[in-house]
C-alpha positions as CSV (number, residue, x, y, z in Angstrom):
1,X,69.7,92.0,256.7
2,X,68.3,91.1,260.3
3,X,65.8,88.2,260.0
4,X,63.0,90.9,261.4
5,X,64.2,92.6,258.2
6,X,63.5,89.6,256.1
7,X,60.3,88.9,257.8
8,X,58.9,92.5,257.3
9,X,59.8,92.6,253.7
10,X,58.2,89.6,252.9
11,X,55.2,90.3,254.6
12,X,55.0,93.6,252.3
13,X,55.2,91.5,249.3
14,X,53.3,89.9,249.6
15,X,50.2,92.2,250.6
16,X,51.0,94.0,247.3
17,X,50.8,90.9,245.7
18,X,47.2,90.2,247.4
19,X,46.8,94.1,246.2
20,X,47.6,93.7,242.8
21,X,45.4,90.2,243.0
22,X,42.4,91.9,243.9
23,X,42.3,94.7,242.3
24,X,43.0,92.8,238.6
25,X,39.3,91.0,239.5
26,X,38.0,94.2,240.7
27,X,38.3,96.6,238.5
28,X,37.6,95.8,234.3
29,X,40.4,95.9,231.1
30,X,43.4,96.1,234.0
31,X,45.7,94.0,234.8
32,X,49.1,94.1,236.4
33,X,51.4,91.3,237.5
34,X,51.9,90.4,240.8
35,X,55.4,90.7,240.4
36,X,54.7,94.7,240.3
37,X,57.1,96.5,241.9
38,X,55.8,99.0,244.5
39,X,56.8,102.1,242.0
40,X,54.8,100.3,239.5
41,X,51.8,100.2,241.3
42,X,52.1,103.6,242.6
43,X,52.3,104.7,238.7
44,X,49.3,103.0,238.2
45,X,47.4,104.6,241.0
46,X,48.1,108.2,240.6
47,X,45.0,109.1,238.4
48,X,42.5,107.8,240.2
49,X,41.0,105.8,237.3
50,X,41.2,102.4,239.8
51,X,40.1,104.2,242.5
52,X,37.0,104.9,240.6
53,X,35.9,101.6,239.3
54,X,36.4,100.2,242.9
55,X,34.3,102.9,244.0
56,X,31.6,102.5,241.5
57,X,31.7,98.8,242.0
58,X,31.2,98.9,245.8
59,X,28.5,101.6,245.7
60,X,26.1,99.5,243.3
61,X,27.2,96.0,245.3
62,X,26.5,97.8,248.5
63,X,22.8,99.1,246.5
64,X,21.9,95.7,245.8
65,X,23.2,94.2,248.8
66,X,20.7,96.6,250.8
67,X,18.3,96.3,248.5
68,X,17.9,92.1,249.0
69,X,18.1,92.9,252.6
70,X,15.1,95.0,252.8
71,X,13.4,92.7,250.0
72,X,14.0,89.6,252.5
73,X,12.9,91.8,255.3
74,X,9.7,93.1,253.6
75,X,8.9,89.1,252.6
76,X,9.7,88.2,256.3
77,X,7.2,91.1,257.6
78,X,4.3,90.2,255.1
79,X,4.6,86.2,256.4
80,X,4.9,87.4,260.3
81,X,1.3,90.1,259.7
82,X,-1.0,88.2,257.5
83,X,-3.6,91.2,255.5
């Protein structure tokens, strides 16, 4: 195996390691070891249940996140226009 070979393979370790990582502190009662192989994590994939919770989770963080944005702003307006 070329070293470009070695490189390449390496690098897609370990961004399913980062994968697996990730989505063991995303999503709740999973976890999967980094060590996964990639037909492993494609097994555990397939039915969408992941998919979901990271879904679910970035919808209400992006909620909130929108939501203390427009709080801040409305506190910001109400100190820049005295009533």
């Amino acid at each position: 195996m070329s070293l470009k070979n070695q490189c390449l393979l390496f690098a897609a370790v370990q961004q399913r390691m980062a994968l697996v990582e990730w989505i063991n502190t995303k999503v709740p009662n999973f976890y999967m070891s980094v060590k996964a192989s990639d037909e492993e994590l494609r097994a555990s994939l397939l039915d969408g249940d992941i998919l979901g919770h990271i879904l679910q989770r970035l919808r209400y963080s992006s909620i909130d996140e929108v939501r203390n944005m427009l709080f801040i702003y409305v506190l910001n307006f109400r100190v820049l226009i005295p009533t």
